[in-house]
N, C-alpha and C positions, 0 to 999 in steps of 0.2 A: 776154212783154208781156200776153197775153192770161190766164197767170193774176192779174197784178200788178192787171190792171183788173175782175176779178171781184172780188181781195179789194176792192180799193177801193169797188167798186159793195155788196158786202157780200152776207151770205146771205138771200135773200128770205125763208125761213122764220125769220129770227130778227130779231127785233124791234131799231132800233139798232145792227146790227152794219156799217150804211153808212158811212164818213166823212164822206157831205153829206147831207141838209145837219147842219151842226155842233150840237150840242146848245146852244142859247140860254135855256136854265130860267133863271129871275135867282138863286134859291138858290144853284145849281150854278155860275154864275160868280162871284159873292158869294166860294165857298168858295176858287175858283180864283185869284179876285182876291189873295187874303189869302193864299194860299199863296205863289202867285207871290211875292207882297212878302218873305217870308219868305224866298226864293232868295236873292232879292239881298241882305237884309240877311246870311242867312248870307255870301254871296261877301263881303260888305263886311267883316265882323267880320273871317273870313277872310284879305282883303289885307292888313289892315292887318297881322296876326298875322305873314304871311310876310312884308313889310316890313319888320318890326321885324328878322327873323331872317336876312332872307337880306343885308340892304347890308354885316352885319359879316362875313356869309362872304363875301360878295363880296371884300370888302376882304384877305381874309388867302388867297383863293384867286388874287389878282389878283401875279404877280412884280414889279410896277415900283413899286405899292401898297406889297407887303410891303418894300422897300429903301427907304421914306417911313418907315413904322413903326417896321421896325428897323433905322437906319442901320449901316452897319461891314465891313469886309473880312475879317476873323479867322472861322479857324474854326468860333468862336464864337455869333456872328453868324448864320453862311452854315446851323448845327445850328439854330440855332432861325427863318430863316425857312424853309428845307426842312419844319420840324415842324409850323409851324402852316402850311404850304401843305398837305402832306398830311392833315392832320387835316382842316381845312377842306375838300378835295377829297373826301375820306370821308365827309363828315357830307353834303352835298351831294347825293351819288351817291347814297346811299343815299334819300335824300326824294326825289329826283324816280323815281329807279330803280323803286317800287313806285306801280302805277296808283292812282288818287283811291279806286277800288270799293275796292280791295284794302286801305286805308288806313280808310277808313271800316267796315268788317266789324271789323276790329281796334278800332277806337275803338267801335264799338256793343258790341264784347263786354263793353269796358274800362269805359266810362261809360253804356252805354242808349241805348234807341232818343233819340230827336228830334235837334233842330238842333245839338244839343256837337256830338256825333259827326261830323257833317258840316263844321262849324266848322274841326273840329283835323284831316280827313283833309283838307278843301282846303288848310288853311296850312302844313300841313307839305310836301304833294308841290308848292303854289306856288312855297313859300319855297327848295327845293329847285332848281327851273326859272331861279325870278329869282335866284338867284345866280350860276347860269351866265350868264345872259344881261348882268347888270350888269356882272361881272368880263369879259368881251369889252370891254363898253361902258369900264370901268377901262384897261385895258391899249391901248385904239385913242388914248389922249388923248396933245397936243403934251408933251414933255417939256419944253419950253423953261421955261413958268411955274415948273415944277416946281423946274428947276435954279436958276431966277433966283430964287425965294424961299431955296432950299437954300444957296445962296451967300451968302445976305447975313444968312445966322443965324436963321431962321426957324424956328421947332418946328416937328412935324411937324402938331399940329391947325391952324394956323397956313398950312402949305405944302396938307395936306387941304381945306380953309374955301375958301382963298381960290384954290391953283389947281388943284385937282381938282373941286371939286363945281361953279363955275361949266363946266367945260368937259362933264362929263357930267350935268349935271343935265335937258339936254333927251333924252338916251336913256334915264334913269329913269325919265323921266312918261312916255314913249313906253309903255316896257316894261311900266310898272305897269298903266297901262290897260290895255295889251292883255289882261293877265293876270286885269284885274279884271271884262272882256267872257267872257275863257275861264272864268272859276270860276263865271260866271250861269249857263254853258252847263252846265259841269259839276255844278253845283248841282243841276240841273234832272235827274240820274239818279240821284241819290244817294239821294234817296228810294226805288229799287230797293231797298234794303239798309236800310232803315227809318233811315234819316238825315234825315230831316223835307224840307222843302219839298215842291211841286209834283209830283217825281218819284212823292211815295207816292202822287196820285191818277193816275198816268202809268200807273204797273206797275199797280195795281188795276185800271182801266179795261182795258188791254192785256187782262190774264189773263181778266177776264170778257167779253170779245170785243166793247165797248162803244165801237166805233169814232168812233161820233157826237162822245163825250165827246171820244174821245182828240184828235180833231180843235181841237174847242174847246182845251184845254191846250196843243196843238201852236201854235196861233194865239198861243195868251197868250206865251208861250216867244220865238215866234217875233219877236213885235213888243217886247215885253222889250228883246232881245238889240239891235234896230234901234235901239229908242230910248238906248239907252245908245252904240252905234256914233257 
């Protein structure tokens, strides 16, 4: 404890290296302002990116899903929804399985520093997350709609529309939020790895022991995350 409240108090010889009080330059927040916004837009381009990719894995990672899709009891059948559950189980694993940092280094190799990079390492390990999570949300839902449209000759976009998506459409916006609060957060380090927003003044400030700052930043971040809560 006692060293935790020294660093916090900061080194007396070094000018800034306090975290209070917080650096207030209007420059300095100005730059922080417009960073910040840049998190979130990154998070946003982002969600939407992994939305788009993860509801179709959801759906072929989902068993009650896939027997919508592909109706049939034959061999036949049973080979190809086994194939696209596994294939979809794979592509899935595999995006959330590697950290946002880890995803983002690979993308900064691939396309360059700024926002891309940060862009494509949150929507891919999102879209990776929200498929596991919607495909729980798929598979908890009443069968009954399902069977009652199924009986009376209903296609399957048809039997999807009208009785899957009303029954989990309130644990998709659950889940998307949540995801689209987590990728601010996670936005907010990716800049470590020169992936643009906020984070690049975070790691900068850190390394030069410019506490004041990082406190300010910590603040913007902080109330960010609130405000969108």
């Amino acid at each position: 404890w006692g060293y935790m409240v020294e660093y916090i108090g900061g080194n007396p010889n070094i000018e800034g290296s306090s975290y209070f009080p917080p650096n207030f330059n209007a420059a300095d927040l100005s730059a922080y302002f417009w960073a910040m916004l840049e998190t979130v837009q990154m998070a946003i381009v982002a969600l939407v990116m992994s939305v788009v990719i993860a509801i179709p894995l959801s759906y072929i990672t989902s068993r009650n899903i896939l027997l919508i899709l592909v109706p049939g009891k034959s061999l036949f059948h049973q080979a190809i929804r086994q194939s696209l559950y596994a294939i979809g189980t794979f592509i899935a694993n595999i995006f959330r399985s590697v950290n946002e940092l880890v995803w983002a280094l690979i993308f900064v190799s691939a396309v360059g520093l700024g926002p891309m990079a940060g862009i494509l390492a949150l929507g891919i390990h999102t879209a990776g997350v929200l498929s596991k999570l919607l495909s729980e949300g798929n598979e908890s839902i009443d069968p009954g709609p399902v069977e009652a449209l199924t009986n009376s000759g209903a296609g399957f976009i048809k039997v999807i529309a009208f009785a899957v998506v009303p029954q989990t459409m309130p644990h998709f916006v659950s889940m998307i939020l949540y995801r689209f609060e987590s990728d601010v957060r996670s936005a907010s380090i990716l800049g470590f790895v020169g992936a643009g927003g906020i984070g690049f003044y975070l790691f900068d400030k850190l390394r030069g022991f410019e506490n004041g700052h990082v406190c300010t930043i910590l603040i913007f971040i902080i109330v960010t995350v609130w405000a969108l809560d």
